[in-house]
PQR file with spaces between the fields and no chain letter, atoms N, CA, C, O and H, PARSE charges and radii, in Angstrom:
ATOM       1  N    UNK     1      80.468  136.410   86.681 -0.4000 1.5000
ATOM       2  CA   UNK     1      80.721  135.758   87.946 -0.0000 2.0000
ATOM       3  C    UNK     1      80.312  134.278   87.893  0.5500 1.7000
ATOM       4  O    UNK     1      81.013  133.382   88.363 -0.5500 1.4000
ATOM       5  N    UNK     2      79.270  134.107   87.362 -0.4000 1.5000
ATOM       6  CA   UNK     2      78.566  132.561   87.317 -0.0000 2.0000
ATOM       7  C    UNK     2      79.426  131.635   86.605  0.5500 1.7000
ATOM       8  O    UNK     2      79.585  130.478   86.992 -0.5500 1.4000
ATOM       9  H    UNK     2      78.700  134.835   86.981  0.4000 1.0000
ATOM      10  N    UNK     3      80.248  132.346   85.086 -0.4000 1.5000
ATOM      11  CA   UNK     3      81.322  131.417   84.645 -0.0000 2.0000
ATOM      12  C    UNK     3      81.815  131.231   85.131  0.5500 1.7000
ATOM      13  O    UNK     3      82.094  130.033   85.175 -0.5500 1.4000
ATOM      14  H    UNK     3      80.118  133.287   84.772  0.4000 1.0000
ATOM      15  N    UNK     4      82.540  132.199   86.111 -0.4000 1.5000
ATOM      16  CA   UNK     4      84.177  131.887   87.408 -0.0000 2.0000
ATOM      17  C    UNK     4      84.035  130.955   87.558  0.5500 1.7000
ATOM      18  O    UNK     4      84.783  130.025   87.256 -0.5500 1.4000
ATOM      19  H    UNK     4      82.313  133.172   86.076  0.4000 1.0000
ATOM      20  N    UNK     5      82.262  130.906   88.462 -0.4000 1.5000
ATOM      21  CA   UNK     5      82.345  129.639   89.549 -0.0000 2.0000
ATOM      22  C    UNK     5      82.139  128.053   88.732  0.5500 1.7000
ATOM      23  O    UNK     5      82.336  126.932   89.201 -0.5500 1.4000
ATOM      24  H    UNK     5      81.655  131.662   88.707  0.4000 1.0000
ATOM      25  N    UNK     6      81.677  128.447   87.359 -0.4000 1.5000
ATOM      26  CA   UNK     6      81.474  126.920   86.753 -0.0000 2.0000
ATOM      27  C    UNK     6      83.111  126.837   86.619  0.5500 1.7000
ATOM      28  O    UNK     6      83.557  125.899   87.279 -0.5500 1.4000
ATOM      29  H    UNK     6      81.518  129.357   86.978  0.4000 1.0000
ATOM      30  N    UNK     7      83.804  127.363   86.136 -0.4000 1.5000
ATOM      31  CA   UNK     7      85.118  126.745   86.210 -0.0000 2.0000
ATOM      32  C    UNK     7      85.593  126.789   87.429  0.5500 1.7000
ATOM      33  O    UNK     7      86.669  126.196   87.352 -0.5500 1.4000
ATOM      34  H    UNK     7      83.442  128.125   85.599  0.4000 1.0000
ATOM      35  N    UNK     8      85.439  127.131   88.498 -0.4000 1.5000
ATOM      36  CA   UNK     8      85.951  126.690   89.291 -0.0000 2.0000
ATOM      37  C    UNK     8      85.495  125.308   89.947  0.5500 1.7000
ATOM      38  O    UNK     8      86.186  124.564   90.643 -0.5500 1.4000
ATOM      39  H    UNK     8      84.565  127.613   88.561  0.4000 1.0000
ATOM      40  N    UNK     9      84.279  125.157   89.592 -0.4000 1.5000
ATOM      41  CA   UNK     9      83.889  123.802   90.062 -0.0000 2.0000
ATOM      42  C    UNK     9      84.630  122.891   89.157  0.5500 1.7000
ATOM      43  O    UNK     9      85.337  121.988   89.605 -0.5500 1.4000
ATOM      44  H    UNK     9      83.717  125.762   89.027  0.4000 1.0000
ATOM      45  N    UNK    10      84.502  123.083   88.070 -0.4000 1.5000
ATOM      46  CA   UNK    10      84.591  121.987   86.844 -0.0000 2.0000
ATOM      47  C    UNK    10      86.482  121.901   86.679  0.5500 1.7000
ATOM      48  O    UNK    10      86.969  120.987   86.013 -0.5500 1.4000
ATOM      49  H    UNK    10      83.928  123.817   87.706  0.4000 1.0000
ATOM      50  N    UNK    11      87.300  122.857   87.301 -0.4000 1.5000
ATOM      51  CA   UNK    11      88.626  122.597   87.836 -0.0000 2.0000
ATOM      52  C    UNK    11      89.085  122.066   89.200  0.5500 1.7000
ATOM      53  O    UNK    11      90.243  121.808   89.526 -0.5500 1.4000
ATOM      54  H    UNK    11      86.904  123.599   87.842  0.4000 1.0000
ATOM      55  N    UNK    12      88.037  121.954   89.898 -0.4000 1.5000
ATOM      56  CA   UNK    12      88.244  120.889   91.301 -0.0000 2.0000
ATOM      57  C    UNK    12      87.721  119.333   91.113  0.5500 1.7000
ATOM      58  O    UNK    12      88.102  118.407   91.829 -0.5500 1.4000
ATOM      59  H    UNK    12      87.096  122.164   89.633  0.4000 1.0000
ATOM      60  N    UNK    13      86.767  119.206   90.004 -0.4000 1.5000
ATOM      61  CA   UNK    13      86.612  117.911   89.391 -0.0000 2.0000
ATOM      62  C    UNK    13      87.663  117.868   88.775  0.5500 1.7000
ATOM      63  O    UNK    13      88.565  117.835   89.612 -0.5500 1.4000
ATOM      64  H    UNK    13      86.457  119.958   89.422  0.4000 1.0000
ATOM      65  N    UNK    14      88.121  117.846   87.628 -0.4000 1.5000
ATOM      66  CA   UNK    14      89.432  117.630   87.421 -0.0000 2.0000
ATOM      67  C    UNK    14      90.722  117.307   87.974  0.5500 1.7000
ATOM      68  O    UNK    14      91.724  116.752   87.522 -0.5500 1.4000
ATOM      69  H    UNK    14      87.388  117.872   86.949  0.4000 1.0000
ATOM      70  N    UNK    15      90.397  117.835   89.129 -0.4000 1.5000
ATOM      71  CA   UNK    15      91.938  117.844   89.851 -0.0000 2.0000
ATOM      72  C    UNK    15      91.406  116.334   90.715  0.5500 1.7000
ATOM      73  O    UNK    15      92.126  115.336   90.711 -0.5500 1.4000
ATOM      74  H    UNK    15      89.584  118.286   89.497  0.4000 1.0000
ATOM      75  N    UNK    16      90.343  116.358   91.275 -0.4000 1.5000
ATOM      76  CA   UNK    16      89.447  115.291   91.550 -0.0000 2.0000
ATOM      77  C    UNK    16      90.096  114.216   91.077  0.5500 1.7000
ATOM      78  O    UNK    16      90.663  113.396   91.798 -0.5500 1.4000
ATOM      79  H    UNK    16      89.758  117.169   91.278  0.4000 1.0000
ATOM      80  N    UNK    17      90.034  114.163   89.636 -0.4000 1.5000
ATOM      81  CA   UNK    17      89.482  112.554   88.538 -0.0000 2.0000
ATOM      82  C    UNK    17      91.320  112.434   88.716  0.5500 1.7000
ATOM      83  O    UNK    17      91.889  111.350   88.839 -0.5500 1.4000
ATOM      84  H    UNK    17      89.573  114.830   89.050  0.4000 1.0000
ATOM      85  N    UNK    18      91.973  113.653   88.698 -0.4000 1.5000
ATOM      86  CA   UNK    18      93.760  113.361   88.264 -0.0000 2.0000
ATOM      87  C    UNK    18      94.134  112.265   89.760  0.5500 1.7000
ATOM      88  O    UNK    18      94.593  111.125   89.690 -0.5500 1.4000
ATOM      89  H    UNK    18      91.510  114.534   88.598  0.4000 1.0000
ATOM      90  N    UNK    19      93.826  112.914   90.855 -0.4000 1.5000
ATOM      91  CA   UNK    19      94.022  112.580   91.767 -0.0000 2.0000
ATOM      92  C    UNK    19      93.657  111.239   92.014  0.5500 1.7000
ATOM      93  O    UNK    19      94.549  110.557   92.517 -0.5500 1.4000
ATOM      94  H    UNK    19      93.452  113.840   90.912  0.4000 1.0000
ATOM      95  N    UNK    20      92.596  110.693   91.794 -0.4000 1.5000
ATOM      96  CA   UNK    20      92.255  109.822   91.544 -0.0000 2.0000
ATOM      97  C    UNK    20      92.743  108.689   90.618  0.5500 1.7000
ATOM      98  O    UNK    20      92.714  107.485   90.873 -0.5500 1.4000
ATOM      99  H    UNK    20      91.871  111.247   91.385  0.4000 1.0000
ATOM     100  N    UNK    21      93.107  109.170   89.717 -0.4000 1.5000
ATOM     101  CA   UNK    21      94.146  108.028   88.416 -0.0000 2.0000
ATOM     102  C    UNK    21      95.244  107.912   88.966  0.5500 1.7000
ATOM     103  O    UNK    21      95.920  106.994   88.502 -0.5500 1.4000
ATOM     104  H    UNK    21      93.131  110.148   89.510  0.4000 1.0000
ATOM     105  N    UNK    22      95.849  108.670   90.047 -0.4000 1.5000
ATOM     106  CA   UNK    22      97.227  108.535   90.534 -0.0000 2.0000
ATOM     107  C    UNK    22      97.328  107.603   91.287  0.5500 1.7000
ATOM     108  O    UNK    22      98.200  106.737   91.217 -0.5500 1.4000
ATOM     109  H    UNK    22      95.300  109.416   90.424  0.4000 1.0000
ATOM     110  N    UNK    23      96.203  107.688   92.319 -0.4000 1.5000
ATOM     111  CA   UNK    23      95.763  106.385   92.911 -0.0000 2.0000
ATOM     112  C    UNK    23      95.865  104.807   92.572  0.5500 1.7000
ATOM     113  O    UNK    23      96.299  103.815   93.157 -0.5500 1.4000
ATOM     114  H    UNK    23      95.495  108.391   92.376  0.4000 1.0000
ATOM     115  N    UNK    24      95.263  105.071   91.365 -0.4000 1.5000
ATOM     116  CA   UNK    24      94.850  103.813   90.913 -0.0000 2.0000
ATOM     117  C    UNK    24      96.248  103.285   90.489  0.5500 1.7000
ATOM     118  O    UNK    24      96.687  102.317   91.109 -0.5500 1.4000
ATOM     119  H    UNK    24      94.911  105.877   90.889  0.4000 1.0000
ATOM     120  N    UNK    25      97.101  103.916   89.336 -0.4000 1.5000
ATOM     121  CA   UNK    25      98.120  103.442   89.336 -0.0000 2.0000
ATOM     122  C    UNK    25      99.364  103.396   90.047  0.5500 1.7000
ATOM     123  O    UNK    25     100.359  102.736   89.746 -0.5500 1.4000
ATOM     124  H    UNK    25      96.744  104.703   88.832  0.4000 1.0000
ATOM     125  N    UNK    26      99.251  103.935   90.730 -0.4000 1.5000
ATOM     126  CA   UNK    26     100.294  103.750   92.430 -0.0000 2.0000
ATOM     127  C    UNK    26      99.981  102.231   93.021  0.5500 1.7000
ATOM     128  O    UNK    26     100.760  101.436   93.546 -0.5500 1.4000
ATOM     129  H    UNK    26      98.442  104.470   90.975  0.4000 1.0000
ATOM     130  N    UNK    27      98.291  102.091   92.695 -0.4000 1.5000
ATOM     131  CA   UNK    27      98.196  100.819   93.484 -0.0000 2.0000
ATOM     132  C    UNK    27      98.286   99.456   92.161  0.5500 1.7000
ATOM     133  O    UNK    27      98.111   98.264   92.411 -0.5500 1.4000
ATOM     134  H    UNK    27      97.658  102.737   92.269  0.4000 1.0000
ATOM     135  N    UNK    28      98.498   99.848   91.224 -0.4000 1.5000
ATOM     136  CA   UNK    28      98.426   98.989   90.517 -0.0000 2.0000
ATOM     137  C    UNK    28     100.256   98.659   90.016  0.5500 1.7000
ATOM     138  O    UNK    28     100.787   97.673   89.505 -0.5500 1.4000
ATOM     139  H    UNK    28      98.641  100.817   91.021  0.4000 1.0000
ATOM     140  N    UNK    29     100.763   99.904   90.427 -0.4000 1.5000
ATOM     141  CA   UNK    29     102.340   99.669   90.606 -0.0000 2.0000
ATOM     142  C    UNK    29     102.571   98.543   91.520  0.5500 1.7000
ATOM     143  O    UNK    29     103.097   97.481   91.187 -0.5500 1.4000
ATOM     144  H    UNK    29     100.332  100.705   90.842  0.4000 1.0000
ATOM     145  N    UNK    30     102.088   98.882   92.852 -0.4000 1.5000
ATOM     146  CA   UNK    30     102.415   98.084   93.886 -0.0000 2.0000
ATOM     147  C    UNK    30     102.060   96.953   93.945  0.5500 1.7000
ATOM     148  O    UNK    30     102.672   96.361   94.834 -0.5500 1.4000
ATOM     149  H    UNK    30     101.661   99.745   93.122  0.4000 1.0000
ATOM     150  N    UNK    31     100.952   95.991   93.126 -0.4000 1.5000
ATOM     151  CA   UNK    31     100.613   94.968   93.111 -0.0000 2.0000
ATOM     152  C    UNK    31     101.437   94.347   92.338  0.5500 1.7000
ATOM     153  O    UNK    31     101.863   93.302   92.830 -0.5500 1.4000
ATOM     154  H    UNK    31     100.455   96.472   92.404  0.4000 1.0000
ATOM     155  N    UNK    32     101.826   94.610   91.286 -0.4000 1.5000
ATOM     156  CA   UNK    32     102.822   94.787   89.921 -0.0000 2.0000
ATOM     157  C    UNK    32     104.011   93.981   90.785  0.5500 1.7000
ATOM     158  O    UNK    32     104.289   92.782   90.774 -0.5500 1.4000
ATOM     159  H    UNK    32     101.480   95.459   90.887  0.4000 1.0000
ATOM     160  N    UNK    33     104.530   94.945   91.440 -0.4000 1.5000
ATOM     161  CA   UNK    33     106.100   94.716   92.737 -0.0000 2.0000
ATOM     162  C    UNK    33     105.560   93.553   93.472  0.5500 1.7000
ATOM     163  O    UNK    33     106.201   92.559   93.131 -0.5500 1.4000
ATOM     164  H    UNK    33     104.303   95.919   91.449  0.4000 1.0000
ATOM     165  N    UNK    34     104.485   93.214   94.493 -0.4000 1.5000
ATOM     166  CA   UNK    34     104.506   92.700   94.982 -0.0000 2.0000
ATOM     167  C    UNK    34     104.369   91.228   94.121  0.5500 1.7000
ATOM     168  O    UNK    34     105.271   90.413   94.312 -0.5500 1.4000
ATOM     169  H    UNK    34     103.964   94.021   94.769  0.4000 1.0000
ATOM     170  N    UNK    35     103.485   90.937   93.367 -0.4000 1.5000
ATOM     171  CA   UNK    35     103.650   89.714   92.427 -0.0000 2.0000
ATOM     172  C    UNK    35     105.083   89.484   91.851  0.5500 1.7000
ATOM     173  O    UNK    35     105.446   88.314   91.734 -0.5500 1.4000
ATOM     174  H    UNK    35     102.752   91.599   93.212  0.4000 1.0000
ATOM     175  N    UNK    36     105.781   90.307   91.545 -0.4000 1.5000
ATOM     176  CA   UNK    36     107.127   90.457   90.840 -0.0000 2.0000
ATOM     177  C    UNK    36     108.012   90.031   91.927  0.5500 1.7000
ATOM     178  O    UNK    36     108.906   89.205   91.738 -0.5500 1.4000
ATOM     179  H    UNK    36     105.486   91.258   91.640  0.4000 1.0000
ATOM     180  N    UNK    37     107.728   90.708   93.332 -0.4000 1.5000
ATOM     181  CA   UNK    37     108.744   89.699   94.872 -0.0000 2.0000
ATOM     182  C    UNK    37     108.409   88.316   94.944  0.5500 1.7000
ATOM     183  O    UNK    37     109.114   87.320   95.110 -0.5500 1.4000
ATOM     184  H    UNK    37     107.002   91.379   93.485  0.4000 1.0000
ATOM     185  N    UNK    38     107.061   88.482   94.769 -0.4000 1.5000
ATOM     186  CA   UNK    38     106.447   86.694   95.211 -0.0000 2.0000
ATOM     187  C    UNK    38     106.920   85.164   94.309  0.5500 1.7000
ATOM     188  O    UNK    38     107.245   84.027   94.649 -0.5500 1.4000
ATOM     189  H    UNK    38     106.489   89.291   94.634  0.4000 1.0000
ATOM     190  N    UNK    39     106.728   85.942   92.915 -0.4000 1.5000
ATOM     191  CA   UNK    39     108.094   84.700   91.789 -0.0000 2.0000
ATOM     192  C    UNK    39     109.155   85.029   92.199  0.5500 1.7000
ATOM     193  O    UNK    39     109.769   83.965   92.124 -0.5500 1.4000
ATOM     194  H    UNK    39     106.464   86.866   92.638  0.4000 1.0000
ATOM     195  N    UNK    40     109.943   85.859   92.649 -0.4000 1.5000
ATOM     196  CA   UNK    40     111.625   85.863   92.793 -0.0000 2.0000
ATOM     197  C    UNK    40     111.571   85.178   93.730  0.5500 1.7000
ATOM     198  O    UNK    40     112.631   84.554   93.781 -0.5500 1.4000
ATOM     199  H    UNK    40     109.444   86.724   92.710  0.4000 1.0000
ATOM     200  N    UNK    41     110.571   84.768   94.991 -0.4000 1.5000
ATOM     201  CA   UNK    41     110.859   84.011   96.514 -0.0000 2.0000
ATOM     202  C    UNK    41     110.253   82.791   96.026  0.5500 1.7000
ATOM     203  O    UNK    41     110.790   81.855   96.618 -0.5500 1.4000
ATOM     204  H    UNK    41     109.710   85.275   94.950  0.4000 1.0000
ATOM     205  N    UNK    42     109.262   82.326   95.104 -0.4000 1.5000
ATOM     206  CA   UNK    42     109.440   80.880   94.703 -0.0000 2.0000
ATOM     207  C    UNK    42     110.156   80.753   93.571  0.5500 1.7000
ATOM     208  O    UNK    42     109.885   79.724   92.951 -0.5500 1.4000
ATOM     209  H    UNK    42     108.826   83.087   94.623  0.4000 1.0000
ATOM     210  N    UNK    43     111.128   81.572   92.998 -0.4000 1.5000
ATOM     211  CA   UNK    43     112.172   80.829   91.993 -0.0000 2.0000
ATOM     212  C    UNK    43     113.230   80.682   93.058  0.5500 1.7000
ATOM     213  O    UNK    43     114.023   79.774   92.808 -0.5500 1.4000
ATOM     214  H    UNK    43     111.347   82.408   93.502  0.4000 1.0000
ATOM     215  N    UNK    44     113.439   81.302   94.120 -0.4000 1.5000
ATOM     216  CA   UNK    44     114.333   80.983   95.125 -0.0000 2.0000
ATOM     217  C    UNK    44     115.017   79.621   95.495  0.5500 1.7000
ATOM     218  O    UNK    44     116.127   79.100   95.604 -0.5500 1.4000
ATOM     219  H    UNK    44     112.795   82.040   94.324  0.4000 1.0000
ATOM     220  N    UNK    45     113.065   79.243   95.679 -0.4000 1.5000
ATOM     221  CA   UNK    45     112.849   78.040   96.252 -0.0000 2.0000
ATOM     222  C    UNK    45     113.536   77.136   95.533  0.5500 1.7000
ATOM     223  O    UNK    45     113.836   77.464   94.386 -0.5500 1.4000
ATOM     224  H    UNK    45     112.163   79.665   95.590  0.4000 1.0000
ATOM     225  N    UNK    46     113.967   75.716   96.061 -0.4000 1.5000
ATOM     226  CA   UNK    46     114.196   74.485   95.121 -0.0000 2.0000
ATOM     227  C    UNK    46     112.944   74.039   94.799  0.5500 1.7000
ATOM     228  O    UNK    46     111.807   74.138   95.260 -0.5500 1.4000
ATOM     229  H    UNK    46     113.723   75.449   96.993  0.4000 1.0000
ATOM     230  N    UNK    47     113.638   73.378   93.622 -0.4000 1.5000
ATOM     231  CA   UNK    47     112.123   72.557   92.937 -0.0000 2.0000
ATOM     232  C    UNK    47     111.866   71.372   93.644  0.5500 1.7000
ATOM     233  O    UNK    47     112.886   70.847   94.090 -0.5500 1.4000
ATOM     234  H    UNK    47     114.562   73.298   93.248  0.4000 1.0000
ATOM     235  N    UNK    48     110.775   70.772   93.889 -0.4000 1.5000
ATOM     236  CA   UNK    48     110.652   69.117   94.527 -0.0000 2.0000
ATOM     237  C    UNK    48     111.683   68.330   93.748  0.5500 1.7000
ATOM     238  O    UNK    48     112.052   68.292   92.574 -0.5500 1.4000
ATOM     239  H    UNK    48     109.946   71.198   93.527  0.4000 1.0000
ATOM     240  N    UNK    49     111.886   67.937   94.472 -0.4000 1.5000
ATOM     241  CA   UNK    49     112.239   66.318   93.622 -0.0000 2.0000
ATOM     242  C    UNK    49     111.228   65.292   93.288  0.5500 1.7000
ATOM     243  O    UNK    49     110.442   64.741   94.058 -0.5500 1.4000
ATOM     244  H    UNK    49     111.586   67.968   95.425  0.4000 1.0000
ATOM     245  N    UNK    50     111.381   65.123   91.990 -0.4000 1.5000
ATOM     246  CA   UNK    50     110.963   64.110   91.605 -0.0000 2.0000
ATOM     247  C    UNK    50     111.065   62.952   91.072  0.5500 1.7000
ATOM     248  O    UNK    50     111.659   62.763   90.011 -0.5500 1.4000
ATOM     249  H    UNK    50     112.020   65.571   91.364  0.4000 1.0000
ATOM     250  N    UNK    51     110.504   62.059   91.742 -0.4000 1.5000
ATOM     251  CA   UNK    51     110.594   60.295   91.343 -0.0000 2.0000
ATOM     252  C    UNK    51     111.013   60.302   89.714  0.5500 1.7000
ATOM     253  O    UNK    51     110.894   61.217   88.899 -0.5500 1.4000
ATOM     254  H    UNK    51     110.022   62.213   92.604  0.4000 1.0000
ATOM     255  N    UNK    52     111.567   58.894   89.538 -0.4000 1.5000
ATOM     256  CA   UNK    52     111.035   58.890   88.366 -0.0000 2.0000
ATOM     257  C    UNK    52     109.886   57.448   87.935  0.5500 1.7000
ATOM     258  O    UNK    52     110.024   56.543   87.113 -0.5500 1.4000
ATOM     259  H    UNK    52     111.663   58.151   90.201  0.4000 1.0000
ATOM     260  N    UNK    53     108.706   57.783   88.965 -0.4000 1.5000
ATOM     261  CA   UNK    53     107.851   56.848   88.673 -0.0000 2.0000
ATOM     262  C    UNK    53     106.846   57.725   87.496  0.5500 1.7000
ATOM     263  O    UNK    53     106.578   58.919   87.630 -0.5500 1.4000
ATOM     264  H    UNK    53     108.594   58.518   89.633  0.4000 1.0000
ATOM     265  N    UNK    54     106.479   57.069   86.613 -0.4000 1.5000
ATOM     266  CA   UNK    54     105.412   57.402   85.364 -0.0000 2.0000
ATOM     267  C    UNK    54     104.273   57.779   86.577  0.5500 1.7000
ATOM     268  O    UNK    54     104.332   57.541   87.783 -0.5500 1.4000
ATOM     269  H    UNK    54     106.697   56.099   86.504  0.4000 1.0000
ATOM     270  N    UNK    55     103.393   58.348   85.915 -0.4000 1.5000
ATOM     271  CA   UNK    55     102.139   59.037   86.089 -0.0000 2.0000
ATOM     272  C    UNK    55     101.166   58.364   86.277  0.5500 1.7000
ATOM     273  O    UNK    55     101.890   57.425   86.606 -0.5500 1.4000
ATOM     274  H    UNK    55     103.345   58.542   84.935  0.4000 1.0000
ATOM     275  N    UNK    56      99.978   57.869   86.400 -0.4000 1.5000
ATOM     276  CA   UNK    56      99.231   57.322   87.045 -0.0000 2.0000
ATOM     277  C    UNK    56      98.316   57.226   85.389  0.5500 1.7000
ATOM     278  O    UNK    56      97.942   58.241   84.802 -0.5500 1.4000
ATOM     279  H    UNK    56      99.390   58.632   86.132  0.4000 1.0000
ATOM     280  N    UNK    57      98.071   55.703   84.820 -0.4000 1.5000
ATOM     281  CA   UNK    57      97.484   56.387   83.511 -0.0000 2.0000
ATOM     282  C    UNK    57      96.143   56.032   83.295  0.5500 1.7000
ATOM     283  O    UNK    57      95.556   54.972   83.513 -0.5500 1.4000
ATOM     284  H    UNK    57      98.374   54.878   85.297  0.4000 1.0000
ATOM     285  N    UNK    58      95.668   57.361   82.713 -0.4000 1.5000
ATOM     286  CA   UNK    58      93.852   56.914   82.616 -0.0000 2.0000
ATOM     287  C    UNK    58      93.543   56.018   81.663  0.5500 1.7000
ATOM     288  O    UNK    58      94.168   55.725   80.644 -0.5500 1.4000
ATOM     289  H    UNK    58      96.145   58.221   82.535  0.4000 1.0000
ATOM     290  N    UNK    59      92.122   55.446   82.249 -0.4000 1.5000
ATOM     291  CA   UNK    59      91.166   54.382   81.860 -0.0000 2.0000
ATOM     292  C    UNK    59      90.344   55.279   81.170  0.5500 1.7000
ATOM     293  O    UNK    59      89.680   56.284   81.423 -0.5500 1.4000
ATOM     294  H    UNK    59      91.615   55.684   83.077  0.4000 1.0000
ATOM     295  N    UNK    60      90.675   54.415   79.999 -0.4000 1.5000
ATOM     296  CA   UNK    60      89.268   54.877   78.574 -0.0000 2.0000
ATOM     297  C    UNK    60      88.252   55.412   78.748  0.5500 1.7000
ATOM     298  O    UNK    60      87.487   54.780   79.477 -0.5500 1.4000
ATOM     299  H    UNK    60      91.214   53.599   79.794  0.4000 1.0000
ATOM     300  N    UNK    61      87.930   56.247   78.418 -0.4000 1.5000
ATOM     301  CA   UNK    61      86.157   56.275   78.738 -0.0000 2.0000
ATOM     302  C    UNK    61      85.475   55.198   77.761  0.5500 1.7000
ATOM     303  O    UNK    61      85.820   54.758   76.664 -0.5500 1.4000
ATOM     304  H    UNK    61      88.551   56.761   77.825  0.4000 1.0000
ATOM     305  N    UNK    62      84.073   54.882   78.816 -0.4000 1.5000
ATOM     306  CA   UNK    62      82.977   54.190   77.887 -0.0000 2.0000
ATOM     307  C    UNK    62      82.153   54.844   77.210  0.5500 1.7000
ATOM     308  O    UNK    62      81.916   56.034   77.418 -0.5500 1.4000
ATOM     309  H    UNK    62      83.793   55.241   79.706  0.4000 1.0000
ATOM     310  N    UNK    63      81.669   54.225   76.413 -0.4000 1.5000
ATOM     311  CA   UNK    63      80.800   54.427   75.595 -0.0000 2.0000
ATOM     312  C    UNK    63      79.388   55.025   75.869  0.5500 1.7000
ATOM     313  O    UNK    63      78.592   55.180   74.943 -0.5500 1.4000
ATOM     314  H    UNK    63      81.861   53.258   76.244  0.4000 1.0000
């Protein structure tokens, strides 16, 4: 009887930890998608325009 119940505990942990990994990657799907919508709506976007003034150029460092 005492084995039953260790497997029965030690098969509701299990089902536990599964349940749990499903989780995780369900939500790690969905972050996945949502980053994957968020570049398709700024490749959407137009790019700025830009001047064609040069860049602003740095001063040497001293010594």
């Amino acid at each position: 009887m005492f084995a039953f119940e260790l497997h029965e505990i030690r098969s509701a942990e299990l089902r536990r930890q599964a349940e749990d990994a499903r989780l995780v990657r369900e939500a790690v799907r969905s972050r996945r998608a949502a980053r994957r919508e968020a570049a398709a709506r700024r490749a959407a976007v137009p790019e700025e325009v830009h001047t064609g003034r040069r860049s602003r150029r740095r001063l040497p460092g001293t010594a």
